[in-house]
One Martini backbone bead per residue (centre of mass of N, CA, C, O) as a GRO file, in nm:
protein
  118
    1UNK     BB    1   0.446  -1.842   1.713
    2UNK     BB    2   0.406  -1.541   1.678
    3UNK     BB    3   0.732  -1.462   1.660
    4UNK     BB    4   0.792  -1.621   1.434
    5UNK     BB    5   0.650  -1.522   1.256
    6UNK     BB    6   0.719  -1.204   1.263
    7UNK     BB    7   1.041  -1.288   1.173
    8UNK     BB    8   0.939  -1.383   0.880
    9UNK     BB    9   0.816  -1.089   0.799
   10UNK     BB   10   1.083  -0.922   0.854
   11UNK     BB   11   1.250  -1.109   0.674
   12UNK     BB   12   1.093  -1.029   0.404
   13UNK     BB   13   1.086  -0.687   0.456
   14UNK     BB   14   1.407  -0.694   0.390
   15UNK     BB   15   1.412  -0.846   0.084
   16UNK     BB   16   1.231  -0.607  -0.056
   17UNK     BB   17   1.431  -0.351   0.057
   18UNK     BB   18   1.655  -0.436  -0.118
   19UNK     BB   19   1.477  -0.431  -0.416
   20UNK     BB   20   1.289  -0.185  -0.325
   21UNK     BB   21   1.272   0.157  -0.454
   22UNK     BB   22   1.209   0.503  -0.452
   23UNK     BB   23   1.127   0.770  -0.599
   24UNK     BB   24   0.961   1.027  -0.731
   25UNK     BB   25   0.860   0.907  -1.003
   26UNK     BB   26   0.871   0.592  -0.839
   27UNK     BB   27   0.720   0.570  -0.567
   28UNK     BB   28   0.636   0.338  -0.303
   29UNK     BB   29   0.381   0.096  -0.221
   30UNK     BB   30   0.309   0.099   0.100
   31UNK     BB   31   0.184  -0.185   0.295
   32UNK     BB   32  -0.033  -0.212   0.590
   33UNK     BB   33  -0.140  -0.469   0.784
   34UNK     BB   34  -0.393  -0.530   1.010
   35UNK     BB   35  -0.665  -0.634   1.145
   36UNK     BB   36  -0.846  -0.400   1.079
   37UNK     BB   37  -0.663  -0.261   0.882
   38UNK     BB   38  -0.554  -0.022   0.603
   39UNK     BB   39  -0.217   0.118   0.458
   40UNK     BB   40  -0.123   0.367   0.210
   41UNK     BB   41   0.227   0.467   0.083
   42UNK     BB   42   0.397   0.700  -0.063
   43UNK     BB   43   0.755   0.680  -0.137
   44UNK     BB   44   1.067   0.876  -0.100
   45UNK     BB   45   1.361   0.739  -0.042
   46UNK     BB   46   1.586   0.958  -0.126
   47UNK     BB   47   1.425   1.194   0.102
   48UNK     BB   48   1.244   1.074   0.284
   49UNK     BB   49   0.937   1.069   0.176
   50UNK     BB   50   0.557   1.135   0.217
   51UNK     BB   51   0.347   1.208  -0.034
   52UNK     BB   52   0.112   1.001   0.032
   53UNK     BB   53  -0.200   0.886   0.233
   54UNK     BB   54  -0.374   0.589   0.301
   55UNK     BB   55  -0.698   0.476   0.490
   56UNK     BB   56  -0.945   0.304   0.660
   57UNK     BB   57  -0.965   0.566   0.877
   58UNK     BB   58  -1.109   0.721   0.665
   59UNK     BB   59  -1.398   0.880   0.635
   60UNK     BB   60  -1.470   0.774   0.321
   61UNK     BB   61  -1.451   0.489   0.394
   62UNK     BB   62  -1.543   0.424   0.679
   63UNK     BB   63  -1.849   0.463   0.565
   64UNK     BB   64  -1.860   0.267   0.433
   65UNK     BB   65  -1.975  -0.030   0.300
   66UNK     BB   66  -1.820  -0.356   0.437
   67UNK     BB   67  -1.540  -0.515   0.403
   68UNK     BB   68  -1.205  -0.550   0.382
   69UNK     BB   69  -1.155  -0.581   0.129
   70UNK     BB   70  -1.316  -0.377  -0.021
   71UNK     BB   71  -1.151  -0.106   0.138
   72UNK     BB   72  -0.907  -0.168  -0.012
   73UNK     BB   73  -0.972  -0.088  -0.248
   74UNK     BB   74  -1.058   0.206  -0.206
   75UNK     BB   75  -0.731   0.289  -0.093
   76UNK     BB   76  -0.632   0.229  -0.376
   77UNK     BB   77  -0.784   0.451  -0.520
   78UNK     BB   78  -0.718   0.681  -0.313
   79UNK     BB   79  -0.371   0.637  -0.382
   80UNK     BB   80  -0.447   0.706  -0.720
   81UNK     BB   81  -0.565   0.979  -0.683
   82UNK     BB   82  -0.323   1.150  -0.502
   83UNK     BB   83  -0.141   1.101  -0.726
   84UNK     BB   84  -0.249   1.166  -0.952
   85UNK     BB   85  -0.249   1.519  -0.836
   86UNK     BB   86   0.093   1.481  -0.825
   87UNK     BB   87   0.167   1.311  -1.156
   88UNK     BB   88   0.167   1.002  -1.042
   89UNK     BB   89   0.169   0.644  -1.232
   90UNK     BB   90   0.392   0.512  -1.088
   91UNK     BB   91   0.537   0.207  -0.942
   92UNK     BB   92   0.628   0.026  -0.638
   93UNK     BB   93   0.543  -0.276  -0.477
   94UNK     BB   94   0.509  -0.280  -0.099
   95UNK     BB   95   0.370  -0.578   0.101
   96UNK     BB   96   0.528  -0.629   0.367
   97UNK     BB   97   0.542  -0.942   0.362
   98UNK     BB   98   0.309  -1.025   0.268
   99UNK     BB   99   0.122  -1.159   0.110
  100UNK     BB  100  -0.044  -1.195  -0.265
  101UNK     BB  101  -0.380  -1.136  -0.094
  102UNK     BB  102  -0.623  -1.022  -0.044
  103UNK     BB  103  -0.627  -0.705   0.109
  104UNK     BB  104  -0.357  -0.653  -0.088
  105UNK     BB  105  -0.499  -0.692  -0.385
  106UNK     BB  106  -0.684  -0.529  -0.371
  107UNK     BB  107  -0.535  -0.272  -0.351
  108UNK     BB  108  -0.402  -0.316  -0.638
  109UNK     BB  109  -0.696  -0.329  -0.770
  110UNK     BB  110  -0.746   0.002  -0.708
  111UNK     BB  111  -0.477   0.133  -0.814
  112UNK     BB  112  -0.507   0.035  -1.107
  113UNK     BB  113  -0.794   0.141  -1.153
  114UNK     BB  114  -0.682   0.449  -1.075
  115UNK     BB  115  -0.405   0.451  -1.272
  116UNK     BB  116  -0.182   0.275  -1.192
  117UNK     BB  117   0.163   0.142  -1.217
  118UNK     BB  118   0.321  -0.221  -1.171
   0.00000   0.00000   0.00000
């Protein structure tokens, strides 16, 4: 069962991969979630380097009090302020094989609330 899933989100991350990609003006925002954390990367794909980021297991994220979900919101916050100080505001966003749902979406309107766009 859990093979099957695994291989589901593999290849739902290949066609977005196909689909998606960033540049140094324009980023891609790449989010990973495990079942404890989540981490959020921007990438400039054309000379594959990680521009920013963030994840729930920064000291000031991880000392907040919350559930996963509020932290990821946190976390969206934090790779929108990281981006601010590169002066990145656009973005592309890679939801990494995920529905767009709980804590992908959360962290989505954390950096838009931090002032990316996407």
């Amino acid at each position: 069962m859990s093979n099957l899933k695994s291989l589901r989100r593999q290849k739902i991350r290949y066609s977005i991969r196909q689909k998606v990609s960033g540049t140094a003006a324009k980023p891609r925002l790449a989010v990973f979630r495990s079942n404890t954390d989540i981490y959020a990367q921007l990438i400039d794909d054309t000379s594959g380097v990680t521009i920013a980021a963030a994840s729930s297991k920064d000291k000031d994220i991880k000392a907040q009090a919350g559930n996963k979900t509020e932290k990821s919101k946190l976390v969206g916050a934090a790779v929108a302020r990281k981006a601010g100080e590169l002066g990145v505001t656009t973005v592309v966003f890679d939801r990494g094989g995920n529905l767009y749902h709980g804590r992908i979406k959360a962290l989505a309107e954390g950096a838009r609330e931090g002032g990316l766009q996407f």
